[in-house]
N, CA, C and O of each residue as an XYZ file, in Angstrom:
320
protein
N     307.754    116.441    146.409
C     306.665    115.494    146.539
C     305.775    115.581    145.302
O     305.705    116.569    144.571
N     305.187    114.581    145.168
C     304.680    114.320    143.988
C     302.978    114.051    144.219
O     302.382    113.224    144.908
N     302.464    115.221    143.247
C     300.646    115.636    143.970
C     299.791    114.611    142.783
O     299.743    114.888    141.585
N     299.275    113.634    143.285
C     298.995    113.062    142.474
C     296.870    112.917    142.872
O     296.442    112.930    144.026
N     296.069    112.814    141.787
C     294.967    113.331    142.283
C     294.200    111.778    141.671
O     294.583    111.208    140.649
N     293.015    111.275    142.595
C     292.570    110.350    141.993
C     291.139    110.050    141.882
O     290.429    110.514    142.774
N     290.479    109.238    140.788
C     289.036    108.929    140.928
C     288.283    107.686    141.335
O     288.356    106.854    140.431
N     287.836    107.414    142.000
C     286.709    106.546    142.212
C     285.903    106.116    140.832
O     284.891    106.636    140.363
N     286.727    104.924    140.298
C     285.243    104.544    139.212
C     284.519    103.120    139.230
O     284.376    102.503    140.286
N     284.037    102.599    137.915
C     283.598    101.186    138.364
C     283.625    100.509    137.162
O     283.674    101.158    136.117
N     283.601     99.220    137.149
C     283.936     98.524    136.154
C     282.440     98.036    135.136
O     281.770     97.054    135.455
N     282.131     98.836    134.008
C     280.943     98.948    133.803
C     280.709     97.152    133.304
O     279.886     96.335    133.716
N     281.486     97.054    132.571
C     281.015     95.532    131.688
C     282.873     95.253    130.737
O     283.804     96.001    130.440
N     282.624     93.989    130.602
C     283.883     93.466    129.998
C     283.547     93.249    128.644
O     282.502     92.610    128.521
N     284.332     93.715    127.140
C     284.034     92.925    125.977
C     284.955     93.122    125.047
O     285.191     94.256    124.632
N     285.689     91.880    124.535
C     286.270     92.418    123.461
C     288.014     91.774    123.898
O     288.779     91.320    123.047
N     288.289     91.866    125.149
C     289.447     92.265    125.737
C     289.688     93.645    126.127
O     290.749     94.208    126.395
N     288.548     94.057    126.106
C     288.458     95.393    127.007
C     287.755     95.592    127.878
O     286.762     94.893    127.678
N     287.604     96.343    129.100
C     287.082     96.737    129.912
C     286.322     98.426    129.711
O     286.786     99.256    128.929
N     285.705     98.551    130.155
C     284.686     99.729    129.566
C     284.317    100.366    130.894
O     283.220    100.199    131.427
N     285.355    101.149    131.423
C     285.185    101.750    133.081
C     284.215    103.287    133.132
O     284.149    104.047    132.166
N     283.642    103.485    134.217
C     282.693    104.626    134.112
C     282.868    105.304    135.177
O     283.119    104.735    136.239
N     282.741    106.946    135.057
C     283.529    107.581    136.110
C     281.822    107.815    137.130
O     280.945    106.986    136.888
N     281.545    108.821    138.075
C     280.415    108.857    139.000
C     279.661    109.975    138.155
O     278.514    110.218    138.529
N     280.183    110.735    136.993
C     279.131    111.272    136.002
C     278.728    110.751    134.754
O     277.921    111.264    133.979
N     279.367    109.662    134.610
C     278.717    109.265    133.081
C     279.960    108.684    132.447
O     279.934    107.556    131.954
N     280.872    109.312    132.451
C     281.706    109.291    130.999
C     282.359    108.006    131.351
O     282.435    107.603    132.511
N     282.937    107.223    130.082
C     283.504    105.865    130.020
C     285.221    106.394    129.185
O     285.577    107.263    128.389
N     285.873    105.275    129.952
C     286.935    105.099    129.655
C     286.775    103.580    129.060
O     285.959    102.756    129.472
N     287.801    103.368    127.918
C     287.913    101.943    127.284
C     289.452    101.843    127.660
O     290.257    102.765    127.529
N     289.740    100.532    128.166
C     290.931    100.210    128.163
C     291.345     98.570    128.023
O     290.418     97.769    128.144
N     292.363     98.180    127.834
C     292.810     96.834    127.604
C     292.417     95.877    129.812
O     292.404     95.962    131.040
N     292.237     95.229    128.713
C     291.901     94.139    130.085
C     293.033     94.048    131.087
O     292.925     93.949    132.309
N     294.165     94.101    130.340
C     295.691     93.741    131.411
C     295.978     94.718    131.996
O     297.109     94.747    132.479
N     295.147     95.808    132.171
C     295.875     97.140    132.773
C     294.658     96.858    134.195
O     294.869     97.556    135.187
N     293.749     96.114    134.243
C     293.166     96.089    135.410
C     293.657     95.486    136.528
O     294.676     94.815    136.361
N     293.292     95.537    137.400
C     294.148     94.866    138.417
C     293.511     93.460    138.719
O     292.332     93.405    139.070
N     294.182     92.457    138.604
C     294.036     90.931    138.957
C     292.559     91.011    139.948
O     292.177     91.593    140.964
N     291.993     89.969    138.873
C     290.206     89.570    139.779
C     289.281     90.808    139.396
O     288.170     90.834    139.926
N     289.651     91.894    138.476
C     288.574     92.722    138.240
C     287.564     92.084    137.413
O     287.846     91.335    136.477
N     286.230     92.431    137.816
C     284.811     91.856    137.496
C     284.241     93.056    136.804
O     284.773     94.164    136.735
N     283.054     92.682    136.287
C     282.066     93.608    135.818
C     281.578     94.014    137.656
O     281.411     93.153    138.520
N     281.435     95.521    137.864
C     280.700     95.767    138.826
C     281.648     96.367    139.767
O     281.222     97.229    140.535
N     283.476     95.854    139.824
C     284.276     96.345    140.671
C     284.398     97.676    140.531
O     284.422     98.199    139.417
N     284.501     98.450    141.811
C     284.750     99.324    142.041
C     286.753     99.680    141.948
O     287.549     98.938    142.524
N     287.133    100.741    141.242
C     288.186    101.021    141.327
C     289.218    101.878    141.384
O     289.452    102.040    140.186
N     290.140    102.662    142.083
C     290.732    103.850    141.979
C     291.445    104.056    141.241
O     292.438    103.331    141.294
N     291.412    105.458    139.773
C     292.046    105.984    139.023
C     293.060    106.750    139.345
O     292.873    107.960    139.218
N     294.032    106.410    139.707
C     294.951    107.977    139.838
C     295.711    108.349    138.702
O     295.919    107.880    137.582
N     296.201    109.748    139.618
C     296.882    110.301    138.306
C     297.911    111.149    139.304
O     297.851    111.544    140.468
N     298.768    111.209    138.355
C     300.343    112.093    138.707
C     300.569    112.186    137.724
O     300.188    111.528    136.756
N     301.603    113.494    137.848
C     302.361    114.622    137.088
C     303.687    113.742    136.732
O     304.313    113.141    137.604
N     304.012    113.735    135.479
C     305.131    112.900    134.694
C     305.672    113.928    134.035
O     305.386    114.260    132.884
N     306.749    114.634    135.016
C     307.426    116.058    134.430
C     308.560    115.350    133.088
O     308.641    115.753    131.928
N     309.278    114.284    133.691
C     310.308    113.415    132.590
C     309.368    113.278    131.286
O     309.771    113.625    130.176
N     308.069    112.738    131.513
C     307.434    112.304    130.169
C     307.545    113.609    129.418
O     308.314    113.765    128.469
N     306.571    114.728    129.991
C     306.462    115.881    129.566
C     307.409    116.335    128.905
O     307.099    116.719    127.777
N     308.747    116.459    129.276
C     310.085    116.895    129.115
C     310.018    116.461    127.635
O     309.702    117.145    126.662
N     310.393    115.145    127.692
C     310.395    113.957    126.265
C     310.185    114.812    125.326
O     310.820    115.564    124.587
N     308.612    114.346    125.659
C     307.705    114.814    124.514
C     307.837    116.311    124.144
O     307.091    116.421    123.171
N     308.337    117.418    124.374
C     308.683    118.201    124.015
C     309.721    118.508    123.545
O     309.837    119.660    123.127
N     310.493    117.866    123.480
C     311.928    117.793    123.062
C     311.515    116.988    121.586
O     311.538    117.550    120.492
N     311.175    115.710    121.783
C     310.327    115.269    120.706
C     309.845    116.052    119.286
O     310.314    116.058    118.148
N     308.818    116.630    119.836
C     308.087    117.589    118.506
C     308.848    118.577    118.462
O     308.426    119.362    117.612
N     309.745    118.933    118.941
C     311.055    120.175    118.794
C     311.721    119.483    117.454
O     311.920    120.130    116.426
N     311.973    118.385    117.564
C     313.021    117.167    116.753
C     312.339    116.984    115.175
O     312.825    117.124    114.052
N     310.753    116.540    115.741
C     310.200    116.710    113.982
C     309.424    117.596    113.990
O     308.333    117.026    113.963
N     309.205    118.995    114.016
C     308.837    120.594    113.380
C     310.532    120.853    112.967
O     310.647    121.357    111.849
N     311.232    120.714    113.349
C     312.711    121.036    112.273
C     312.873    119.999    111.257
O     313.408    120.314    110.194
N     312.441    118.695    111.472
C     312.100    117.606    110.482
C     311.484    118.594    109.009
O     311.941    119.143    108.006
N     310.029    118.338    109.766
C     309.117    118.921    108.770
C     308.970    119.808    108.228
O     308.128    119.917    107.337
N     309.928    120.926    108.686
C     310.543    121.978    108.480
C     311.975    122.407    107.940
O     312.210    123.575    107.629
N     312.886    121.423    107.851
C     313.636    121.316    106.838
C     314.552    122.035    107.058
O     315.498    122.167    106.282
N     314.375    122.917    108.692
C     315.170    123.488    109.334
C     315.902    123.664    110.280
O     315.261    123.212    111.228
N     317.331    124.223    110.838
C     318.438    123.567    111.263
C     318.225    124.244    112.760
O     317.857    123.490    113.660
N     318.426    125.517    113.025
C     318.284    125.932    114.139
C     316.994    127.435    114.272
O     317.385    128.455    114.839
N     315.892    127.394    113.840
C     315.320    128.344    113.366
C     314.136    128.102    114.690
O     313.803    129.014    115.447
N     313.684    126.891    114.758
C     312.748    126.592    115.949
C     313.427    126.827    116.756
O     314.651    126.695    116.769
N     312.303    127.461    118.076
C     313.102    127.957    119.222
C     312.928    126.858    120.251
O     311.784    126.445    120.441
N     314.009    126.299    120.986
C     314.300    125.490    122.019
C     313.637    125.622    123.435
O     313.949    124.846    124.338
């Protein structure tokens, strides 16, 4: 099962093609307008979640494994 944890925020103001969301202490997130969900307003209230993306994770480590031997010019010396 997959533990995924989420926030309560709100939609502070629209500009730009962005949306400018604010969590219940202060801090703002900027994001593209199309990631909101259809009919979001200045003022909507909205839930952030989040889950664990073990595949992404995976990637991306395999990834910078790929260029530090790049940038490194080396064949099997980084450890896997």
């Amino acid at each position: 099962m997959t533990e995924q944890l989420g926030l309560s925020v709100t939609v502070d103001r629209l500009e730009n093609g962005k949306a400018v969301i604010r969590t219940y202490d202060g801090q703002e997130l900027i994001i593209d307008l199309a990631l909101l969900p259809t009919g979001s307003r200045e003022g909507a209230r909205l839930g952030l979640n989040f889950s664990n993306n073990q595949a992404g994770t995976v990637a991306q480590e395999q990834l910078a494994k790929i260029l530090l031997k790049q940038i490194l010019g080396k064949k099997n010396n980084v450890a896997d």
